[in-house]
N, C-alpha and C positions, 0 to 999 in steps of 0.2 A: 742496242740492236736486238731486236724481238727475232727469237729464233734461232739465233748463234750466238751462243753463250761460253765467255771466253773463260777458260779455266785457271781460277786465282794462280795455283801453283806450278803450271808448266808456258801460262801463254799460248797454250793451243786453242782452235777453239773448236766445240762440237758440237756438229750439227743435227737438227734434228731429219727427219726419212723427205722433209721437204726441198733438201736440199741435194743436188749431186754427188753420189760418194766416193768421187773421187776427191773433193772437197773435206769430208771428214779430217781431223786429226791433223791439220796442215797449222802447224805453228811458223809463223814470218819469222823468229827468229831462228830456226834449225831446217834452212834448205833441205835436210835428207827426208823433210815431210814436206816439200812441194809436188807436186804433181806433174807428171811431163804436159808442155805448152799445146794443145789445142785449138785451132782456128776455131774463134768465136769463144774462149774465153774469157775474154771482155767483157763481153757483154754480159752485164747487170751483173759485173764484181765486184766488191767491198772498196778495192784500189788497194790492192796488198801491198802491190808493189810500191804505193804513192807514200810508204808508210816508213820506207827504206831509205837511208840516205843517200842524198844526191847530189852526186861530183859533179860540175859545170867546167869548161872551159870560158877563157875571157870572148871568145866567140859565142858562144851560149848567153852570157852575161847582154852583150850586145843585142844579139837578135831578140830575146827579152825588153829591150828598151831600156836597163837598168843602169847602160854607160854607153859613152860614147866610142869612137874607135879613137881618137883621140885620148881619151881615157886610160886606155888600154897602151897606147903606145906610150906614154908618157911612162908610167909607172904601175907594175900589178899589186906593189907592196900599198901604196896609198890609193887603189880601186879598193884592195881587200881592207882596210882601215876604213873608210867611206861606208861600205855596205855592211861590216858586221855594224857600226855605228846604228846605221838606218833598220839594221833586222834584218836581212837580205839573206846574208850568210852567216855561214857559223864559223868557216877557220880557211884558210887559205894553204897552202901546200907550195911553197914556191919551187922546189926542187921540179916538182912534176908541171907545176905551173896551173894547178886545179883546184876552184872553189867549194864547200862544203854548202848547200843552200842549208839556210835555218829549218826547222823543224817547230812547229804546233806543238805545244803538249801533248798531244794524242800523237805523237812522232807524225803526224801529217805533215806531207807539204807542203808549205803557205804557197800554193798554190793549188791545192787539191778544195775543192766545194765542201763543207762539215754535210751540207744539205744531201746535196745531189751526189757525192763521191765522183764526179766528175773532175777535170782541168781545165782551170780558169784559163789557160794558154796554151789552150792544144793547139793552134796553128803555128806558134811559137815554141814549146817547149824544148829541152834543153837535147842534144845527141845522145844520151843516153837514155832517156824515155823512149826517143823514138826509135831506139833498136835495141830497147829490152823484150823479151827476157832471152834474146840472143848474144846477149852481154848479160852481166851480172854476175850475184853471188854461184851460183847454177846456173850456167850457160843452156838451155833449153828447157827449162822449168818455171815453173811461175807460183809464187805466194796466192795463189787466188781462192778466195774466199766468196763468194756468192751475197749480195746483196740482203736481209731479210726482207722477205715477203710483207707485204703492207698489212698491217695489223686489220683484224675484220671487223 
């Protein structure tokens, strides 16, 4: 990432005067350096948030495409057998009844674009996407990190 240069020993990353400063110094692991939520944040962010683990419910799982409701009514312990198999998730929580999705190397996603930092299934995406950062670690804050600018 040309222009946000993430710092080996803390994880923050700093940016340089191209970048909004309320963006500076915002490390995704320590909420107390997110920034409060701004309409149009969004736009043309890094996907901090996409970088953070993400709880699904078997309804979530569904509207995904990833099982059937059949599936789901049958058994949550052999859905969540089935998808860590496949990649899908990472661990299941049967107490609360909510899946971990897997994670990229880069803690990505596997549904965030490496390319565009976009959502491969934003019309679909899971109830917590689509009412972050009104949930989450910081309830009205956001990991947002701004995009770098295209190299000239």
């Amino acid at each position: 990432m040309s222009g946000a240069k993430k710092s080996e020993s803390s994880g923050s990353f700093q940016e340089s005067s191209r970048f909004p400063s309320w963006s500076r110094g915002v490390d995704i692991d320590r909420p107390s350096t997110w920034p409060k939520y701004k309409s149009g944040m969004c736009h043309g962010c890094w996907g901090g948030c996409c970088t953070l683990p993400v709880e699904v419910s078997a309804f979530d799982l569904i509207r995904l495409g990833v099982i059937t409701e059949d599936e789901a009514a049958v058994s949550l312990k052999k859905v969540a057998k089935k998808l860590i198999k496949e990649g899908i998730v990472r661990s299941f929580h049967p107490a609360v009844q909510l899946f971990v999705l897997e994670q990229r190397a880069g803690r990505d996603c596997l549904y965030l674009d490496a390319k565009t930092r976009l959502c491969t299934v934003y019309e679909k995406r899971p109830t917590v996407c689509r009412t972050f950062p009104k949930i989450g670690p910081k309830p009205g804050f956001c990991p947002c990190v701004p995009k770098a600018p295209p190299a000239r």
